[in-house]
mmCIF file of the N, C-alpha and C atoms, coordinates in Angstrom:
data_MODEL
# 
_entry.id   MODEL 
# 
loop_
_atom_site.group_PDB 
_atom_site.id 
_atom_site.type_symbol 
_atom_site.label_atom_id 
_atom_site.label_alt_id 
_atom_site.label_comp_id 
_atom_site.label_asym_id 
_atom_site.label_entity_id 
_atom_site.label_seq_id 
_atom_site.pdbx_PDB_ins_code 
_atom_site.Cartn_x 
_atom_site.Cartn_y 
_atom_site.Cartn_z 
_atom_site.occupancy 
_atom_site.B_iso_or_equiv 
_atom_site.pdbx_formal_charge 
_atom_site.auth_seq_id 
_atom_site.auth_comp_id 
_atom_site.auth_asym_id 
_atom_site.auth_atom_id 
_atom_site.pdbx_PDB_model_num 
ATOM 1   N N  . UNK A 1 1  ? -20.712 -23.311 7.593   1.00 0.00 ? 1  UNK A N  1 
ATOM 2   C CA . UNK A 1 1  ? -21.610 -24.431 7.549   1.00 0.00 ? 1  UNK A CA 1 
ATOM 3   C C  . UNK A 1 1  ? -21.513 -25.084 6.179   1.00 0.00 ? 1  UNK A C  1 
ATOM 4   N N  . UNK A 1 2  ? -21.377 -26.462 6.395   1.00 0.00 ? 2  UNK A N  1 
ATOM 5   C CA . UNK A 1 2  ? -21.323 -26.960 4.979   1.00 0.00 ? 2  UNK A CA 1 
ATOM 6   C C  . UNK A 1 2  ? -22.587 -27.872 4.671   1.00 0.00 ? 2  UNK A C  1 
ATOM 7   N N  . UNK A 1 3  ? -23.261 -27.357 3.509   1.00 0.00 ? 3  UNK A N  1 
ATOM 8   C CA . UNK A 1 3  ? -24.213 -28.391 2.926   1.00 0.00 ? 3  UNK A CA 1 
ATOM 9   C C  . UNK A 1 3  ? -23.812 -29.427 1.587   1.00 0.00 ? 3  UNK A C  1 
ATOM 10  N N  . UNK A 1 4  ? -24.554 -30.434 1.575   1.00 0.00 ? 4  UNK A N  1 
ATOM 11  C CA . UNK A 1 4  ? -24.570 -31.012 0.613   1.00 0.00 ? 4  UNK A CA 1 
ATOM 12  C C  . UNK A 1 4  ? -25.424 -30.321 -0.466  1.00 0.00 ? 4  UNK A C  1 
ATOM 13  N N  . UNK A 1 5  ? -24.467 -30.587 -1.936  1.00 0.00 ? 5  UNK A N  1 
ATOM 14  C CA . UNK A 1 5  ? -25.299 -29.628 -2.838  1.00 0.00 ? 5  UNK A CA 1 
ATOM 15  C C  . UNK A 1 5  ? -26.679 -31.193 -3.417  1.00 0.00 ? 5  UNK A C  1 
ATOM 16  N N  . UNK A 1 6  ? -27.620 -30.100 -3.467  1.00 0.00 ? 6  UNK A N  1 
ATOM 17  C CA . UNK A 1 6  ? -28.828 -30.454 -4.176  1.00 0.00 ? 6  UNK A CA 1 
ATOM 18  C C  . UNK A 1 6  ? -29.357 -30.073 -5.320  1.00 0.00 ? 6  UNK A C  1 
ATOM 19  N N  . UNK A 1 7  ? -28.503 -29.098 -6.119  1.00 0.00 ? 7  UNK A N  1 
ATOM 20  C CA . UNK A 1 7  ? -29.359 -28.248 -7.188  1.00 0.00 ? 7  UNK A CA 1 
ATOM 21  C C  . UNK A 1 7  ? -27.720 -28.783 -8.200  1.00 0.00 ? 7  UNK A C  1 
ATOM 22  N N  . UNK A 1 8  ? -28.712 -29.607 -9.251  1.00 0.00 ? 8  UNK A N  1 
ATOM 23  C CA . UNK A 1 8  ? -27.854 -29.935 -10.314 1.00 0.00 ? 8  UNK A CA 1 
ATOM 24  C C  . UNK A 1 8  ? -27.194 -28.792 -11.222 1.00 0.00 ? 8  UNK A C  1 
ATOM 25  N N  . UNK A 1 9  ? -26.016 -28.832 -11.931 1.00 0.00 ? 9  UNK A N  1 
ATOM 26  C CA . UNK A 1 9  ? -25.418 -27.945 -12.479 1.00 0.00 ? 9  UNK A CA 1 
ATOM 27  C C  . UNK A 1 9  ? -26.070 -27.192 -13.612 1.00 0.00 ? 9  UNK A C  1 
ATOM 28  N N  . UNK A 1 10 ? -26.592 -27.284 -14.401 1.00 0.00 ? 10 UNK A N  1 
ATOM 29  C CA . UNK A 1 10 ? -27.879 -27.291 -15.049 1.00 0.00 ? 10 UNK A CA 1 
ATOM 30  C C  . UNK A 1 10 ? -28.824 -26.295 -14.450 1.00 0.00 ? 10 UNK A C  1 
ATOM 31  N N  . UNK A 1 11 ? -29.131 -26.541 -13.793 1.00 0.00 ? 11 UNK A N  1 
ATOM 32  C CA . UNK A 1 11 ? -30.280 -26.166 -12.552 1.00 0.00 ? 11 UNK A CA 1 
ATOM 33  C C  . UNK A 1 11 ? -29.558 -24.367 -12.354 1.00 0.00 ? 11 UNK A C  1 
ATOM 34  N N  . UNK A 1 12 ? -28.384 -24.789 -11.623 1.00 0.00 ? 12 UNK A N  1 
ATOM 35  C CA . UNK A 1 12 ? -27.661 -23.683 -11.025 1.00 0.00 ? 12 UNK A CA 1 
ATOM 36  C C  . UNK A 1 12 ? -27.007 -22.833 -12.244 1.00 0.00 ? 12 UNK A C  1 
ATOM 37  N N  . UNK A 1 13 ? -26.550 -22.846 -13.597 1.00 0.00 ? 13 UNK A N  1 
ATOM 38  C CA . UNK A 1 13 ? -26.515 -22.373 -14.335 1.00 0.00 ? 13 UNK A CA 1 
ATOM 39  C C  . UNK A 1 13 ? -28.149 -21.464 -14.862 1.00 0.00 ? 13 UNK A C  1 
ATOM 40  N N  . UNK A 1 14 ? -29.032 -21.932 -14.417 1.00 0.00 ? 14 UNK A N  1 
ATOM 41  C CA . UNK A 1 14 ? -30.269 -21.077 -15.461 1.00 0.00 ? 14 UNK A CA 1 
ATOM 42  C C  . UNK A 1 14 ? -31.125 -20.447 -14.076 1.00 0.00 ? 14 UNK A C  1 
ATOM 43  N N  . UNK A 1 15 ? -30.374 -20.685 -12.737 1.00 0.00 ? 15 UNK A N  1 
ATOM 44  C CA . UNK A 1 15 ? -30.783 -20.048 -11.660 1.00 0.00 ? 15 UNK A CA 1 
ATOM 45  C C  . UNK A 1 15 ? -29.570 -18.743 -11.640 1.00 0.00 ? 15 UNK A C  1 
ATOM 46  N N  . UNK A 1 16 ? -28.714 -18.818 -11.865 1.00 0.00 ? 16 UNK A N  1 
ATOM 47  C CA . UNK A 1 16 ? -28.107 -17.704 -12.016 1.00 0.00 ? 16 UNK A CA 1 
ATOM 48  C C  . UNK A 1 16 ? -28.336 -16.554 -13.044 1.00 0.00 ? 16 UNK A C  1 
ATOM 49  N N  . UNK A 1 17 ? -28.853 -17.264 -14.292 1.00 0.00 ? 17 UNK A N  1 
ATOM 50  C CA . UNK A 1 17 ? -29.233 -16.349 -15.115 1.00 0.00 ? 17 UNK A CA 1 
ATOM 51  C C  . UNK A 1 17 ? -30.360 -15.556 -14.949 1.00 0.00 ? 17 UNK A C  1 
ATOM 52  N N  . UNK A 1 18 ? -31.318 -16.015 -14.369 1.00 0.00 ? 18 UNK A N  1 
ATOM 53  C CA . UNK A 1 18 ? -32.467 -15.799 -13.836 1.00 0.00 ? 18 UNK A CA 1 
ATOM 54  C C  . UNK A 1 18 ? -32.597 -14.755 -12.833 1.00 0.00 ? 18 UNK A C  1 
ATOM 55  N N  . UNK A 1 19 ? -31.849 -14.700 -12.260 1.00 0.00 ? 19 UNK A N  1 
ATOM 56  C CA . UNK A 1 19 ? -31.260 -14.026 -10.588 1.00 0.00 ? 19 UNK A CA 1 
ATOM 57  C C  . UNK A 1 19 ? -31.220 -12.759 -11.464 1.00 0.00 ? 19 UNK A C  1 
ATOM 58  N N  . UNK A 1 20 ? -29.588 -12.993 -12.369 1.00 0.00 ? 20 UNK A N  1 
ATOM 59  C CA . UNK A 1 20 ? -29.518 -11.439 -12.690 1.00 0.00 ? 20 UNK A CA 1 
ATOM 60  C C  . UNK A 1 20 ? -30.168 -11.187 -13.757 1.00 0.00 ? 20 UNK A C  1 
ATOM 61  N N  . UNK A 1 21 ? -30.705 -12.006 -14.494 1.00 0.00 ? 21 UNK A N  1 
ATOM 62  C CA . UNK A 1 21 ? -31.901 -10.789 -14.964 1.00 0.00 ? 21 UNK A CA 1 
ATOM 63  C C  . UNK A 1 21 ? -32.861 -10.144 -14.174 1.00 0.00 ? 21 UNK A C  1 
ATOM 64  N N  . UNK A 1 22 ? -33.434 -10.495 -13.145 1.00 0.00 ? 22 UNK A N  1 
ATOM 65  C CA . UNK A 1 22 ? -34.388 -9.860  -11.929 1.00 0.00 ? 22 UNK A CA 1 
ATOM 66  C C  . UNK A 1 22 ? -33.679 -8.666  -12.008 1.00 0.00 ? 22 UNK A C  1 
ATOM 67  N N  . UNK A 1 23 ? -32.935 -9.192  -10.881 1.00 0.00 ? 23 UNK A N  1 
ATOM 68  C CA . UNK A 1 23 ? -32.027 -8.006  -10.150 1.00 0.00 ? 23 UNK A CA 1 
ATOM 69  C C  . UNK A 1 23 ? -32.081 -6.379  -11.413 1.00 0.00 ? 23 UNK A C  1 
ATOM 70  N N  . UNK A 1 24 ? -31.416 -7.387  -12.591 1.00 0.00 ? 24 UNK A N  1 
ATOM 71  C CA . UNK A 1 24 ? -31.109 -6.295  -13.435 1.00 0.00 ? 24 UNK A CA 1 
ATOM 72  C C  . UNK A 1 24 ? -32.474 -4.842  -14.024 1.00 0.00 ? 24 UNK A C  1 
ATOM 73  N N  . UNK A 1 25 ? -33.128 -6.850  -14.396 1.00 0.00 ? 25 UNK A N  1 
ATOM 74  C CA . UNK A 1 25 ? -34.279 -5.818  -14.881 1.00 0.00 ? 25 UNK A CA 1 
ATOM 75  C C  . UNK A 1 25 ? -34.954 -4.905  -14.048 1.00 0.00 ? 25 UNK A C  1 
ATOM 76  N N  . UNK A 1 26 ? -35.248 -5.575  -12.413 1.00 0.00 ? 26 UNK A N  1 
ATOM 77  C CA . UNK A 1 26 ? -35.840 -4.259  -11.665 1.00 0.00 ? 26 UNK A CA 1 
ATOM 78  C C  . UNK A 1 26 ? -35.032 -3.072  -11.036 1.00 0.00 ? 26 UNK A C  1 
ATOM 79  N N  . UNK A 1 27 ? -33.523 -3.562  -11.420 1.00 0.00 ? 27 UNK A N  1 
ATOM 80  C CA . UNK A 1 27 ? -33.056 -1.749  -11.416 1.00 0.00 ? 27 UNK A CA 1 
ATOM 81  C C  . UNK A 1 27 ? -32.992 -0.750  -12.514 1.00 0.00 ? 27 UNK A C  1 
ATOM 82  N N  . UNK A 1 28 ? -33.253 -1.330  -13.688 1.00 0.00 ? 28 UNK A N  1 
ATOM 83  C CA . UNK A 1 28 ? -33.230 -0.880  -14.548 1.00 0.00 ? 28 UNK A CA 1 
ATOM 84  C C  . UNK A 1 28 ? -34.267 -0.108  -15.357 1.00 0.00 ? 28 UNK A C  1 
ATOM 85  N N  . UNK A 1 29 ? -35.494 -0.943  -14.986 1.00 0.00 ? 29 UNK A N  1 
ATOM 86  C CA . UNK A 1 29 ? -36.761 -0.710  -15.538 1.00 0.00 ? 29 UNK A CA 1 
ATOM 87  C C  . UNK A 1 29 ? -37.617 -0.345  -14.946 1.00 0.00 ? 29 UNK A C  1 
ATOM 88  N N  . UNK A 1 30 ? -37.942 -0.986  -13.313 1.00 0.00 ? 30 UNK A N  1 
ATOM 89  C CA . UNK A 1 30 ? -38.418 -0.089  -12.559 1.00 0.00 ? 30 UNK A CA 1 
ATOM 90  C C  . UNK A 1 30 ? -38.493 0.798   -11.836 1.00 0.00 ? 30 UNK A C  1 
ATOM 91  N N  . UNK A 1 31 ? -39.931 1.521   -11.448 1.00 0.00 ? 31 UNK A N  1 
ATOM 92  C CA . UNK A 1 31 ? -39.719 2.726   -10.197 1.00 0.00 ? 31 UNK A CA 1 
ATOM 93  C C  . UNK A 1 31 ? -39.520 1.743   -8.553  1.00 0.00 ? 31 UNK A C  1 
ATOM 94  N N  . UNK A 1 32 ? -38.809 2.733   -7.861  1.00 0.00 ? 32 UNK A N  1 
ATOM 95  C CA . UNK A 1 32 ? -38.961 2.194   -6.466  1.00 0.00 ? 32 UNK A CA 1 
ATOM 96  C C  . UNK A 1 32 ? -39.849 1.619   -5.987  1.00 0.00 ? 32 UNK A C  1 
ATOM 97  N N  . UNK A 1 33 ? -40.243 0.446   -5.528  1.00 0.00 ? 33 UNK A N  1 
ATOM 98  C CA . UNK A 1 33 ? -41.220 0.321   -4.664  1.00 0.00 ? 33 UNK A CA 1 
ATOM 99  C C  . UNK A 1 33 ? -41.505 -1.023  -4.766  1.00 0.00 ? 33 UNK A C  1 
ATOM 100 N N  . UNK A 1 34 ? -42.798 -1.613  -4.148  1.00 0.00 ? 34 UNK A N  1 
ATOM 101 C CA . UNK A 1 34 ? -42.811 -3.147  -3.405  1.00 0.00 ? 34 UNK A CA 1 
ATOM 102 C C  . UNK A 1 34 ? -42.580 -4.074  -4.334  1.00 0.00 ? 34 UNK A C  1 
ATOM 103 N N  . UNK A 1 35 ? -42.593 -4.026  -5.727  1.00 0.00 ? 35 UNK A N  1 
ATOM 104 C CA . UNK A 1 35 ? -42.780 -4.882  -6.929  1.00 0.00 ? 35 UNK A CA 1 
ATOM 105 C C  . UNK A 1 35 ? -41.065 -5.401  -6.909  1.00 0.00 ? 35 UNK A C  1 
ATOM 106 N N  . UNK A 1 36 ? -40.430 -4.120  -7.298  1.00 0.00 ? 36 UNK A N  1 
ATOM 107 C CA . UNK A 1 36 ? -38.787 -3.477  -7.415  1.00 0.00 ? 36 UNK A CA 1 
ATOM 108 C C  . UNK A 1 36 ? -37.858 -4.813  -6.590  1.00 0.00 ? 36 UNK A C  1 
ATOM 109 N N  . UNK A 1 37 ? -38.444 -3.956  -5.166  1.00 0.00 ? 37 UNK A N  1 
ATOM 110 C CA . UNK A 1 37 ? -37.305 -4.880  -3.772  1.00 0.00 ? 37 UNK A CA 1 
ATOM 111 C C  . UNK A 1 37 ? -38.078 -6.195  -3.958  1.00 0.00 ? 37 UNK A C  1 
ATOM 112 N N  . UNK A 1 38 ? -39.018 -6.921  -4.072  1.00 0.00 ? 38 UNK A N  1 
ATOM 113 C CA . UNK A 1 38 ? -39.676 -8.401  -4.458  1.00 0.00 ? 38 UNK A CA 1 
ATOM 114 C C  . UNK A 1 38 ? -38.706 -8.638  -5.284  1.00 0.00 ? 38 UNK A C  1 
ATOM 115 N N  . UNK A 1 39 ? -38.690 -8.105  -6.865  1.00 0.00 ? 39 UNK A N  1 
ATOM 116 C CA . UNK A 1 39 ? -37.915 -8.809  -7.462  1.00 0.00 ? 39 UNK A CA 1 
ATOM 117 C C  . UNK A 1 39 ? -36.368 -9.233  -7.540  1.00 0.00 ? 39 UNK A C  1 
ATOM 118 N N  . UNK A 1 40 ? -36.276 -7.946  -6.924  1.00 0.00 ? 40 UNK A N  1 
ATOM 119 C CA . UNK A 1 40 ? -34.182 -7.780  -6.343  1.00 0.00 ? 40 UNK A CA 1 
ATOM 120 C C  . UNK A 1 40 ? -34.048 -8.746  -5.498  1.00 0.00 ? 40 UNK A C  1 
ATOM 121 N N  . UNK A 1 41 ? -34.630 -9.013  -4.203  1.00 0.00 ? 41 UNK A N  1 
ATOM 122 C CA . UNK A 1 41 ? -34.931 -10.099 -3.588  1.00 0.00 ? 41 UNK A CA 1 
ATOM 123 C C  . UNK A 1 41 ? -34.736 -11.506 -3.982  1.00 0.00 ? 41 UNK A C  1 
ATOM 124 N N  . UNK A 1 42 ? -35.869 -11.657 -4.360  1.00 0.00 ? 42 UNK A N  1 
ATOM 125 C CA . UNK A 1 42 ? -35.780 -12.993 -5.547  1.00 0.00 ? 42 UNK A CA 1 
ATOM 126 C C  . UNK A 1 42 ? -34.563 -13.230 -6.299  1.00 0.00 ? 42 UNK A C  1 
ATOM 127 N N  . UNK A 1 43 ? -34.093 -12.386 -7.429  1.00 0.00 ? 43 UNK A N  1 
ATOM 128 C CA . UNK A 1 43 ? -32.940 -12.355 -8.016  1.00 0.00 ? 43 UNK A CA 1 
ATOM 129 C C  . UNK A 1 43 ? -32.039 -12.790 -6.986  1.00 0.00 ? 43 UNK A C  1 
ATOM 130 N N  . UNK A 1 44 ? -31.693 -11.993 -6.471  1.00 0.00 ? 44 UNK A N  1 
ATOM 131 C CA . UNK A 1 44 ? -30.418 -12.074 -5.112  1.00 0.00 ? 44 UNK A CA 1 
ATOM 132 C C  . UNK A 1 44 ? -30.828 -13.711 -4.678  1.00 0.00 ? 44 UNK A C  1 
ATOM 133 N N  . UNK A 1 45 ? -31.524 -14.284 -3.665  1.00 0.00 ? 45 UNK A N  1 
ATOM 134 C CA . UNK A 1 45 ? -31.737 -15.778 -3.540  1.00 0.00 ? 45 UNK A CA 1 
ATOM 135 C C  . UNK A 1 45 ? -31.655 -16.756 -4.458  1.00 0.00 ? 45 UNK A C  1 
ATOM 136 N N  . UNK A 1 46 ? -32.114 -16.426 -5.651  1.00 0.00 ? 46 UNK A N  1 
ATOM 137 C CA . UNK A 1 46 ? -31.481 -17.312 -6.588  1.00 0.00 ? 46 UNK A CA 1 
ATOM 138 C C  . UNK A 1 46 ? -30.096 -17.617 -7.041  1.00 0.00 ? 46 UNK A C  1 
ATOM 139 N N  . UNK A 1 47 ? -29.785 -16.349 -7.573  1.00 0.00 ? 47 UNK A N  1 
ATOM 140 C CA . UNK A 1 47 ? -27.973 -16.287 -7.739  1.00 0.00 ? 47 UNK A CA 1 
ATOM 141 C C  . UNK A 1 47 ? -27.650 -16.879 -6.746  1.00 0.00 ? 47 UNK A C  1 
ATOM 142 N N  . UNK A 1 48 ? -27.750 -16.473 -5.333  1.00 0.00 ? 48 UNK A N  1 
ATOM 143 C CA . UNK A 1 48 ? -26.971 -16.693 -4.528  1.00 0.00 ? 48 UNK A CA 1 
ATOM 144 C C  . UNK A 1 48 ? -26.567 -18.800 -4.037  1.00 0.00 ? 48 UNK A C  1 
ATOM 145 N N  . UNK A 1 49 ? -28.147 -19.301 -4.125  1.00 0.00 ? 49 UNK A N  1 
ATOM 146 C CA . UNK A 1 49 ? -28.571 -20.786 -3.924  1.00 0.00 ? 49 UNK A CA 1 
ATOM 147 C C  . UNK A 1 49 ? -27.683 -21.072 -5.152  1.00 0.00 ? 49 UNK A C  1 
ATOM 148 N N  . UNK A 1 50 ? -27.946 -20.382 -6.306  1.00 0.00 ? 50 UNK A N  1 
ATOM 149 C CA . UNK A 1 50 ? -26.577 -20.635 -7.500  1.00 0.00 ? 50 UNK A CA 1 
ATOM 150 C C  . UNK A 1 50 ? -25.693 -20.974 -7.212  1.00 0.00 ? 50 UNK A C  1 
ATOM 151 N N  . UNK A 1 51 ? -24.712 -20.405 -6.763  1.00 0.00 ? 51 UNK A N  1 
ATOM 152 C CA . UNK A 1 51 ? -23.086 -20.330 -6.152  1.00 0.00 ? 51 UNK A CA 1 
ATOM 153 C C  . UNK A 1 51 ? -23.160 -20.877 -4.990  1.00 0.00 ? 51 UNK A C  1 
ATOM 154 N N  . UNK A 1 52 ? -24.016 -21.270 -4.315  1.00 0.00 ? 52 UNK A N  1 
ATOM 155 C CA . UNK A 1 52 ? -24.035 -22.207 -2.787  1.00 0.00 ? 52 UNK A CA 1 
ATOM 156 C C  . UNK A 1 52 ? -24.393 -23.811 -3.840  1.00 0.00 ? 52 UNK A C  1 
ATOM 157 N N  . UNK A 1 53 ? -25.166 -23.780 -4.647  1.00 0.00 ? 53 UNK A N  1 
ATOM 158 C CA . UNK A 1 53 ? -25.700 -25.522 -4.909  1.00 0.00 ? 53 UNK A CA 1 
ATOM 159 C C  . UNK A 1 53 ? -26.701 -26.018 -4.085  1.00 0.00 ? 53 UNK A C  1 
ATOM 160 N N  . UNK A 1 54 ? -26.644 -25.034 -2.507  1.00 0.00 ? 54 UNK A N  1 
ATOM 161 C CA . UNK A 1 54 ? -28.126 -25.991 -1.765  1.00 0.00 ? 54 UNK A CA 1 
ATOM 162 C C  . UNK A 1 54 ? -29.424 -24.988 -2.004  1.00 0.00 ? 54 UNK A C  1 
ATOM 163 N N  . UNK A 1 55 ? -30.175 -25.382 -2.035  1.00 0.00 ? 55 UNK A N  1 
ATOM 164 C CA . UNK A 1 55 ? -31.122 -24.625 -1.862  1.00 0.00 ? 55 UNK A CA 1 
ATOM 165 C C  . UNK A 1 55 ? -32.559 -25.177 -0.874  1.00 0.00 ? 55 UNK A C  1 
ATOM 166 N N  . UNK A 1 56 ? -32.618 -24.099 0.049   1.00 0.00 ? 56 UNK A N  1 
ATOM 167 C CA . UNK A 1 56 ? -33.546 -25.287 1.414   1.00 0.00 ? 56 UNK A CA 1 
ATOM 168 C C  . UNK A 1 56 ? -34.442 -25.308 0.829   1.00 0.00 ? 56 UNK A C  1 
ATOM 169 N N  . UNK A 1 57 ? -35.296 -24.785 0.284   1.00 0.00 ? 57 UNK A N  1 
ATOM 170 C CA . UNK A 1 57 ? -36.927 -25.378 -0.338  1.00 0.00 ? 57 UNK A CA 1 
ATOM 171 C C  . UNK A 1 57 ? -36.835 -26.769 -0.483  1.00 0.00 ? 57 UNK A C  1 
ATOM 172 N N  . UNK A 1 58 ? -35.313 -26.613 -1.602  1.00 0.00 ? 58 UNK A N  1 
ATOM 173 C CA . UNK A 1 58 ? -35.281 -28.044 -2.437  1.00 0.00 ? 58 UNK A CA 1 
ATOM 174 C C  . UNK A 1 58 ? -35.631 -28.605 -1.449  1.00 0.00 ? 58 UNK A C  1 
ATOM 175 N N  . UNK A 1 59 ? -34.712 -28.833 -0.307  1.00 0.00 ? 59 UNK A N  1 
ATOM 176 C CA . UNK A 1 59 ? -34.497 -29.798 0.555   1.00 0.00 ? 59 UNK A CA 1 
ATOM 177 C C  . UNK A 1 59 ? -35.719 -30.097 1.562   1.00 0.00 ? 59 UNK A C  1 
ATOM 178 N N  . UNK A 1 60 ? -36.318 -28.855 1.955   1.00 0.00 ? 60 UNK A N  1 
ATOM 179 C CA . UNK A 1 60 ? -37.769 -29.577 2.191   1.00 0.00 ? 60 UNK A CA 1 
ATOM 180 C C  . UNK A 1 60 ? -38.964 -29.620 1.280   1.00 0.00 ? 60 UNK A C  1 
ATOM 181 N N  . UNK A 1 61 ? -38.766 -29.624 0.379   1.00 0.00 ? 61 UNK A N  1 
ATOM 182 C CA . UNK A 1 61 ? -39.998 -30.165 -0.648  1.00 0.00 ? 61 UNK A CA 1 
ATOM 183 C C  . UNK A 1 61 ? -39.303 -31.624 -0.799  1.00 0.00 ? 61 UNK A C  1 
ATOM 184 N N  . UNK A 1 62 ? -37.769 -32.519 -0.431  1.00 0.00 ? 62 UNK A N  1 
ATOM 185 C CA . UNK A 1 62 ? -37.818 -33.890 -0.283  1.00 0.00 ? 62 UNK A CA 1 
ATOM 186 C C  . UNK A 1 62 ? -36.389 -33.928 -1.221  1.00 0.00 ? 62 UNK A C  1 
ATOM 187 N N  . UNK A 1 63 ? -36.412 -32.720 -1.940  1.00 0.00 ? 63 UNK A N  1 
ATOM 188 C CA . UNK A 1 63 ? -34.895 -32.970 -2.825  1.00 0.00 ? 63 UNK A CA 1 
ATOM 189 C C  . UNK A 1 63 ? -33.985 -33.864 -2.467  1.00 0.00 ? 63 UNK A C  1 
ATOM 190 N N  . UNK A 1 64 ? -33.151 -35.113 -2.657  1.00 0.00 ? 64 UNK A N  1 
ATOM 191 C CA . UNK A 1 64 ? -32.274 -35.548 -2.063  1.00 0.00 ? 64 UNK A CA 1 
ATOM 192 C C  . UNK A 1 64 ? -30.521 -35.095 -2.865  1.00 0.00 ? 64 UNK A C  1 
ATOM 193 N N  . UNK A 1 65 ? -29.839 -35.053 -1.139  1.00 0.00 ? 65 UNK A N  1 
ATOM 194 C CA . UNK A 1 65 ? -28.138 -34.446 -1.756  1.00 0.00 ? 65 UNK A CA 1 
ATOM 195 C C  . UNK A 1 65 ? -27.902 -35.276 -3.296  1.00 0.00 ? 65 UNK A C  1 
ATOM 196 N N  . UNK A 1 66 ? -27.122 -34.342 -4.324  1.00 0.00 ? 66 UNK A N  1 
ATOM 197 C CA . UNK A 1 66 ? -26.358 -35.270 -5.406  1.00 0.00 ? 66 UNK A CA 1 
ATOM 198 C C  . UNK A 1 66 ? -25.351 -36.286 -4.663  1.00 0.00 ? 66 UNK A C  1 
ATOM 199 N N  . UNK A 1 67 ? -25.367 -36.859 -5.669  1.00 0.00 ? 67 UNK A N  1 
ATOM 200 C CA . UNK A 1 67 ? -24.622 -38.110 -5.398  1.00 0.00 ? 67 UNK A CA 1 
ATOM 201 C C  . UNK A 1 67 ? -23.159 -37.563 -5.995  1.00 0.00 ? 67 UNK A C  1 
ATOM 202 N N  . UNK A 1 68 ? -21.944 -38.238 -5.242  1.00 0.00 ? 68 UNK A N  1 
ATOM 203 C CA . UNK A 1 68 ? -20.489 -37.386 -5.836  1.00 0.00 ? 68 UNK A CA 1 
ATOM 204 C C  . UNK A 1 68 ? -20.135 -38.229 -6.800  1.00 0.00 ? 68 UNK A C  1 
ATOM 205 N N  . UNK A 1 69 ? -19.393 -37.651 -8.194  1.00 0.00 ? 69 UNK A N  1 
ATOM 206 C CA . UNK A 1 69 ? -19.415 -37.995 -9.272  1.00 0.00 ? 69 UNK A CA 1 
ATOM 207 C C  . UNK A 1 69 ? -17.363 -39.327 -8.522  1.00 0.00 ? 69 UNK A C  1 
ATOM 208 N N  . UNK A 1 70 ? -17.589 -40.204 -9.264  1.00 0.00 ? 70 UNK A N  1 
ATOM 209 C CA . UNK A 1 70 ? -16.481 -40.986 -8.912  1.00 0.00 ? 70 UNK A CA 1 
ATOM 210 C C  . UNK A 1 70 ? -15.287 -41.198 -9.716  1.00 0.00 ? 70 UNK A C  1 
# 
C-alpha cells in the first residue's frame, strides 16, 4: 500500500529519536509490566511512522500530503 508522506523530514528525524529512546529506555530501565510494553509500544509506532513518513493521526487530525519537491 502506498501512502502519501505527511510527516516532514524534520518531524521524522526527532520521531525516530524519540521511538528509540522509549524503546531503549524501557528495556533498559524498567521492570516488566504495563508502563514497560506502553512505552515499547509507543517507541515502536513512532520509529516506525518515521521510516513510513505517513502517519494516520496526522491524517485524520486534517494533516495534508507534502507537496513533491520539483
Amino acid at each position: 500500500m502506498k501512502f502519501m508522506q505527511n510527516v516532514p523530514t524534520w518531524e521524522r528525524v526527532l520521531r525516530l529519536v524519540l521511538g528509540l529512546s522509549l524503546v531503549a529506555g524501557s528495556l533498559t530501565g524498567l521492570k516488566p509490566g504495563l508502563l514497560a510494553y506502553g512505552l515499547e509500544l509507543t517507541g515502536a509506532i513512532l520509529a516506525l511512522t518515521s521510516f513510513i513518513g505517513f502517519c494516520p493521526m496526522c491524517a485524520m487530525a486534517g494533516r495534508k500530503p507534502l507537496a513533491k519537491a520539483r
